[in-house]
C-alpha angles and dihedrals in degrees: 000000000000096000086063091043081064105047091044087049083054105046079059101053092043088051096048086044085064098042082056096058096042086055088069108040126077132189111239127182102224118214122217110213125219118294100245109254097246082057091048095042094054108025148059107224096227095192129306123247117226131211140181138141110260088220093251109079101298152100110233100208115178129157126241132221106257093245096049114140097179141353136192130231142154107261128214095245106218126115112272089022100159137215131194137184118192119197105236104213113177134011089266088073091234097167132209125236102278143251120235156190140192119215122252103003093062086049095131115252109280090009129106093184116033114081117190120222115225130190085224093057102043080080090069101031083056097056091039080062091057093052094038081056083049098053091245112154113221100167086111098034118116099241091165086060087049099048091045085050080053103051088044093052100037120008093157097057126344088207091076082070118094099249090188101068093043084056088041096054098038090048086059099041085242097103120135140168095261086055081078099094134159107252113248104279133191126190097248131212113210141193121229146124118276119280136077117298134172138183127275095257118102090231092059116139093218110232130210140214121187097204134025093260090108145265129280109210119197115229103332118191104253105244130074126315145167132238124208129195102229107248094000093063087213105162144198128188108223134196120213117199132171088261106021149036118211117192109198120174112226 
């Protein structure tokens, strides 16, 4: 008999556990958005990689069809859950920068399950990642405040912000407006066979050179970078430093 008392004490607990879990998870519908022309233009999507926390404690981290428009899954349901989706573009598995969304602020307009993945957001979702990998707990954080400070700082491409420090100071509980900085940025002279290139960013202006006599690149962010041939998808890594450019190929 009271064998039976326990288990069925157990069966209880395990059922309301469940119950409990349910409760904060909902089932979205995510959005892709469209590949940038320069991208679509140069590449072959080979699939997306998709990640998101599963609410207890992991990264779900699946891979998408290349030709995949939308997808459903059952989201974590608390407030500055991320998602990311990476383009895949070799077997080698080089991504892209990501696309990204913030629940529930990227929910589409009238809809309470449908969030819709952005190349503008994938910036923040990417740095929400970090801190999620830092234990850092968001769910209270004022994430409209950061992605107006965004759009004011860099509204032609929020790669050019130094991500690091943003991670840095929210990761501390330190973090302010003034905290959203360009990163520091040099003109470049590389050198590349002739043709037009742009960085790896979706947001890249693609530059041209008639000869092989080089490229002249306008205020690029110092760090690594890669550097595509528009159509060919050629590509260099390239390191930018306060005094020098080096142009490697991979």
């Amino acid at each position: 008999m009271r064998a039976i008392l326990k288990l069925t004490i157990l069966y209880i607990l395990i059922s309301l556990q469940s119950c409990t879990l349910l409760q904060h998870h909902i089932n979205v519908t995510l959005e892709l958005p469209l590949v940038p022309d320069h991208w679509n233009a140069t590449f072959e999507i080979e699939k997306y990689k998709l990640i998101y926390p599963d609410g207890v404690g992991s990264l779900v981290n699946v891979y998408l069809n290349h030709d995949c428009k939308s997808i459903q899954v059952q989201l974590y349901k608390s407030y500055n859950s991320f998602v990311l989706v990476y383009p895949v573009i070799d077997d080698q598995n080089t991504c892209l920068p990501p696309a990204g969304a913030i629940f529930p602020l990227h929910l589409k307009t009238g809809s309470e399950h449908t969030l819709v993945l952005s190349w503008e957001a994938g910036f923040t979702a990417s740095m929400f990642e970090r801190l999620w990998q830092k234990a850092v707990d968001l769910s209270a954080f004022n994430t409209p405040r950061l992605l107006s400070k965004i759009e004011e700082k860099a509204p032609a491409d929020p790669w050019s912000l130094d991500a690091d420090l943003i991670v840095e100071r929210l990761a501390a509980c330190e973090f302010s407006a003034y905290d959203v900085k360009h990163l520091a940025a040099r003109d470049v002279f590389a050198e590349v066979p002739a043709g037009s290139w742009f960085l790896e960013s979706p947001f890249s202006a693609v530059y041209t050179n008639e000869s092989d006599g080089g490229l002249y690149l306008e205020e690029i962010c110092l760090g690594f970078h890669r550097l595509f041939q528009y159509g060919s998808g050629m590509r260099f890594d390239m390191f930018v430093t306060e005094n020098e450019c080096v142009i490697v190929s991979p």
